[in-house]
Biotite code that builds the C-alpha atoms (Angstrom):
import biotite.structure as struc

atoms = struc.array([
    struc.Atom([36.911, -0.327, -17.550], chain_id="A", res_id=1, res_name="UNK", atom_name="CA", element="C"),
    struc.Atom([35.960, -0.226, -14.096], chain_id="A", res_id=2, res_name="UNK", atom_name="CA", element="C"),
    struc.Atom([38.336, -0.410, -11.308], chain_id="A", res_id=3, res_name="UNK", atom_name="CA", element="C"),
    struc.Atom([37.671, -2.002, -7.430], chain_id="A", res_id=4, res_name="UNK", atom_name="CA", element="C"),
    struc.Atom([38.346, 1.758, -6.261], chain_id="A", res_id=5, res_name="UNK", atom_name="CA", element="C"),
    struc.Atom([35.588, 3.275, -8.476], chain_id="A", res_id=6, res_name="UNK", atom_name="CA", element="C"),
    struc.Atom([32.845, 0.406, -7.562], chain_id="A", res_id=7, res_name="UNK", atom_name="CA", element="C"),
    struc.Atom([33.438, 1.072, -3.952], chain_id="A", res_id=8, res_name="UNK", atom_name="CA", element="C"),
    struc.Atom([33.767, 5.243, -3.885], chain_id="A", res_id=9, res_name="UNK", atom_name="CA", element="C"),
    struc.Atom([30.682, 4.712, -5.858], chain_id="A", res_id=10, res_name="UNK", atom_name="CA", element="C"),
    struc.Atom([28.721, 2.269, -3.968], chain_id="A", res_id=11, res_name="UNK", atom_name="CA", element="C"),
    struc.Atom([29.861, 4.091, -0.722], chain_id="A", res_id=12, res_name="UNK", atom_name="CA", element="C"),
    struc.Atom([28.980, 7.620, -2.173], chain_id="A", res_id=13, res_name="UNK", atom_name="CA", element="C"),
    struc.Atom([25.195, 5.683, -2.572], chain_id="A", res_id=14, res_name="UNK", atom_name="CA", element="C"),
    struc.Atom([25.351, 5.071, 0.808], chain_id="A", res_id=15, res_name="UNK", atom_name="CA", element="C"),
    struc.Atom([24.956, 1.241, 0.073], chain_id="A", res_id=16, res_name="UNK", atom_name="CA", element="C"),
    struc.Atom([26.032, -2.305, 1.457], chain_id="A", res_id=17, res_name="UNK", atom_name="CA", element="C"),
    struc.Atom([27.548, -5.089, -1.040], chain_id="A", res_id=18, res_name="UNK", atom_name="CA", element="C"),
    struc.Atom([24.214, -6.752, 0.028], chain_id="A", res_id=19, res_name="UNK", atom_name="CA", element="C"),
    struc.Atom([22.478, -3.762, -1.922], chain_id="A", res_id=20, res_name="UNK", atom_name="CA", element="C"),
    struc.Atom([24.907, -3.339, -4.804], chain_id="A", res_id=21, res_name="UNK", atom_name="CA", element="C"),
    struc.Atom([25.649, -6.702, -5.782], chain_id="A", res_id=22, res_name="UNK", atom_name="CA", element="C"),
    struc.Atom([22.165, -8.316, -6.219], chain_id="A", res_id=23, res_name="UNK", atom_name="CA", element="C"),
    struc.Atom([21.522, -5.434, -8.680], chain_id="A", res_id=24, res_name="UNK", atom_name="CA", element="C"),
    struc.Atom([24.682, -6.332, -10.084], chain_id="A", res_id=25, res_name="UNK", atom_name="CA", element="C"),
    struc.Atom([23.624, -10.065, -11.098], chain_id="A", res_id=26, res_name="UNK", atom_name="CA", element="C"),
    struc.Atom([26.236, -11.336, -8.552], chain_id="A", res_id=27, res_name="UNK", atom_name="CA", element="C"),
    struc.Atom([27.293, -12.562, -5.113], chain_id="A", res_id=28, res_name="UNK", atom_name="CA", element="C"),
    struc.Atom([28.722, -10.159, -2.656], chain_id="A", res_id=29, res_name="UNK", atom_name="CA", element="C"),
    struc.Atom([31.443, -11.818, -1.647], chain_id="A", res_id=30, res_name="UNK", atom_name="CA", element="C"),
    struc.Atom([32.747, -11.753, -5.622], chain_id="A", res_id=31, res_name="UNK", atom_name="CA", element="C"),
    struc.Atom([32.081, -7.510, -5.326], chain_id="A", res_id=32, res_name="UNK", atom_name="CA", element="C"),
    struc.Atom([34.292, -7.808, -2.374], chain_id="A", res_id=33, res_name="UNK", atom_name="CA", element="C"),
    struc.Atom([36.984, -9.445, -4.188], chain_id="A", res_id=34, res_name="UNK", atom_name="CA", element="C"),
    struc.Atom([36.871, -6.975, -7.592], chain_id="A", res_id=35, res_name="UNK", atom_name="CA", element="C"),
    struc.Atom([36.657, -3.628, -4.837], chain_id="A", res_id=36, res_name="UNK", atom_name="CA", element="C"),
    struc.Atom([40.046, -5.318, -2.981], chain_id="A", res_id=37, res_name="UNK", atom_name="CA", element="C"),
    struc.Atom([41.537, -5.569, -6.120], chain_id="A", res_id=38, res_name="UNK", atom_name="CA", element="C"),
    struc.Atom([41.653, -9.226, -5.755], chain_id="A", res_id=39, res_name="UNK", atom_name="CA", element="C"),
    struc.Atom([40.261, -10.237, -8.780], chain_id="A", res_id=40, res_name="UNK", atom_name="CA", element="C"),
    struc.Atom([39.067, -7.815, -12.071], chain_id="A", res_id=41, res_name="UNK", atom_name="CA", element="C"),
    struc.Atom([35.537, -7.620, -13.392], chain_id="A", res_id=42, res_name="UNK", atom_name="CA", element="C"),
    struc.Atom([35.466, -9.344, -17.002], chain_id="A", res_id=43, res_name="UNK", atom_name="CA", element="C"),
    struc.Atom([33.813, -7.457, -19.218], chain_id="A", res_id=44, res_name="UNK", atom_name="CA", element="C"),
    struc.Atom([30.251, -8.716, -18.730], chain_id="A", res_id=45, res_name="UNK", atom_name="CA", element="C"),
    struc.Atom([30.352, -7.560, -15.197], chain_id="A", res_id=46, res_name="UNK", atom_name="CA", element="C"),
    struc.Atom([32.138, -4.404, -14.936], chain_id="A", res_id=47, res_name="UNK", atom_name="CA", element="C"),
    struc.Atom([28.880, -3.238, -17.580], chain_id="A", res_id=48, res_name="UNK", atom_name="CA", element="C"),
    struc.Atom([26.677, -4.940, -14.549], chain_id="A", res_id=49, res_name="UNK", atom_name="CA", element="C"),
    struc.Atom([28.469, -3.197, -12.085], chain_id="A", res_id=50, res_name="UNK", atom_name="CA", element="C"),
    struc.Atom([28.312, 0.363, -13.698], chain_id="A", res_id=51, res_name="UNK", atom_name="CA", element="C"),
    struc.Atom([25.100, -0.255, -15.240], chain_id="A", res_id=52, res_name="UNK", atom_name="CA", element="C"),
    struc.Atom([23.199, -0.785, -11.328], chain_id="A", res_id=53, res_name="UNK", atom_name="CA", element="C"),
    struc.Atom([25.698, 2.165, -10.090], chain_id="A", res_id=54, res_name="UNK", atom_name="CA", element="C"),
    struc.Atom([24.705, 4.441, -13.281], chain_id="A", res_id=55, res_name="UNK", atom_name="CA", element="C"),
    struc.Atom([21.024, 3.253, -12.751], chain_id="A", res_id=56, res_name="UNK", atom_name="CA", element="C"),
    struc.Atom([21.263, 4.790, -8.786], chain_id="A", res_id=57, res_name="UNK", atom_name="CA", element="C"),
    struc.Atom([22.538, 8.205, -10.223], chain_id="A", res_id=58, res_name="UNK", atom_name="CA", element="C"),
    struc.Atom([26.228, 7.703, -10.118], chain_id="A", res_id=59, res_name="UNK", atom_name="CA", element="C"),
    struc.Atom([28.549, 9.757, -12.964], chain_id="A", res_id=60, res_name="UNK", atom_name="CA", element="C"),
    struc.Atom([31.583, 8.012, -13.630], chain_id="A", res_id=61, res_name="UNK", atom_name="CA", element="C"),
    struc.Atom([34.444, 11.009, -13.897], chain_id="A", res_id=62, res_name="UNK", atom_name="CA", element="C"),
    struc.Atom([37.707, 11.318, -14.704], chain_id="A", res_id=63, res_name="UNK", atom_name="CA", element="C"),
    struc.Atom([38.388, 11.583, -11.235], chain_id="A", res_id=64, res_name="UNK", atom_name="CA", element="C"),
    struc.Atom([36.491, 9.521, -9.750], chain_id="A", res_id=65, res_name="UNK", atom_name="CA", element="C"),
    struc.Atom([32.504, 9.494, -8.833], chain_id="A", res_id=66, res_name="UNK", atom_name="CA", element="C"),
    struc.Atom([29.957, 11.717, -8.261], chain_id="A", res_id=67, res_name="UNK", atom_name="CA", element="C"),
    struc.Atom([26.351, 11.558, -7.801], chain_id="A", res_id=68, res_name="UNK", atom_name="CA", element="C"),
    struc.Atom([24.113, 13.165, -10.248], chain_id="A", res_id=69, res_name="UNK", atom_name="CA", element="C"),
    struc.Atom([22.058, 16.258, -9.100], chain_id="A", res_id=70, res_name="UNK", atom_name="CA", element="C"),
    struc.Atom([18.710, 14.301, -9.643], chain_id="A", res_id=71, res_name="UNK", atom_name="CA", element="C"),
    struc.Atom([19.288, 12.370, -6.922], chain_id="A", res_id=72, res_name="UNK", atom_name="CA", element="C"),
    struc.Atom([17.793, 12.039, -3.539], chain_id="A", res_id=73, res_name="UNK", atom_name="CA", element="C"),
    struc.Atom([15.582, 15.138, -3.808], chain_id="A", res_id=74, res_name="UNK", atom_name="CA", element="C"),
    struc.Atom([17.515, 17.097, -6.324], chain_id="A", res_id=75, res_name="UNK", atom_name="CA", element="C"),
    struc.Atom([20.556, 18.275, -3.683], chain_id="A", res_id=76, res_name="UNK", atom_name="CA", element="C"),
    struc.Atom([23.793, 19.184, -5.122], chain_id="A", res_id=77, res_name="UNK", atom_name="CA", element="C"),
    struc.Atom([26.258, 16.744, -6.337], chain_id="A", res_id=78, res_name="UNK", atom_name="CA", element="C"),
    struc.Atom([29.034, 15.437, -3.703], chain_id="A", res_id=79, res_name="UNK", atom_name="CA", element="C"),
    struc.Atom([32.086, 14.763, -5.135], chain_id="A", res_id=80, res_name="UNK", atom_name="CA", element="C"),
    struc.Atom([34.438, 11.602, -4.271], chain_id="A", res_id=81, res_name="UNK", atom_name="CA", element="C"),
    struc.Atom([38.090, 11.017, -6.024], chain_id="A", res_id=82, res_name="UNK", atom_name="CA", element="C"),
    struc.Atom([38.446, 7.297, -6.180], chain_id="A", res_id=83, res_name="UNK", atom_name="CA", element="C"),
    struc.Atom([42.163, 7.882, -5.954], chain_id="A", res_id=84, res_name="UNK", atom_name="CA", element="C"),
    struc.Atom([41.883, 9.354, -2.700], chain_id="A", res_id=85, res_name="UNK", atom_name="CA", element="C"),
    struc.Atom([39.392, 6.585, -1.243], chain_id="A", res_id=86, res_name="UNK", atom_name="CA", element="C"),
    struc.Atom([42.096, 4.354, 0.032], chain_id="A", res_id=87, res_name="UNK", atom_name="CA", element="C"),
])
C-alpha cells in the first residue's frame, strides 16, 4: 500500500505539481491533496493509479522511501528521499 508521505516524496522528488501527477493518476487534484495530508487513504484501485503514473516517471518505491531510477532525466545518478523524513 501506498501512503500520503510516499505519493508526495515521490511526486516532489519528480519535480511535479498535483496538476501533473493527478491527471496521470485518473483523478482530481484536490482528492491527491487529501490522500498526501493523510486525510483520506487511496482504495485499492487508486493507490495502483497513483504508483503506476509515479513508477511510469521513473520512481522506485523503497523500503525507505523513494528514489528515482538512474534512467531518468539523462541517465544522472539516483537521488535519494526517505518519506519518513519528508514531514
Amino acid at each position: 500500500m501506498i501512503t500520503g508521505q510516499q505519493i508526495r516524496a515521490a511526486r516532489e522528488l519528480l519535480g511535479w505539481t498535483p496538476y501533473r501527477l493527478a491527471p496521470r493518476a485518473g483523478m482530481g487534484h484536490t482528492l491527491l491533496r487529501q490522500f498526501e495530508a493523510g486525510a483520506r487513504v487511496p482504495d485499492e484501485e487508486r493507490a495502483a493509479r497513483l504508483k503506476a503514473a509515479l513508477e511510469e516517471a521513473g520512481v522506485i518505491f523503497t523500503a525507505d522511501g523513494v528514489k528515482l531510477s538512474r534512467n531518468l532525466r539523462g541517465g544522472r545518478v539516483p537521488e535519494q528521499l526517505n518519506a519518513e523524513k519528508d514531514g
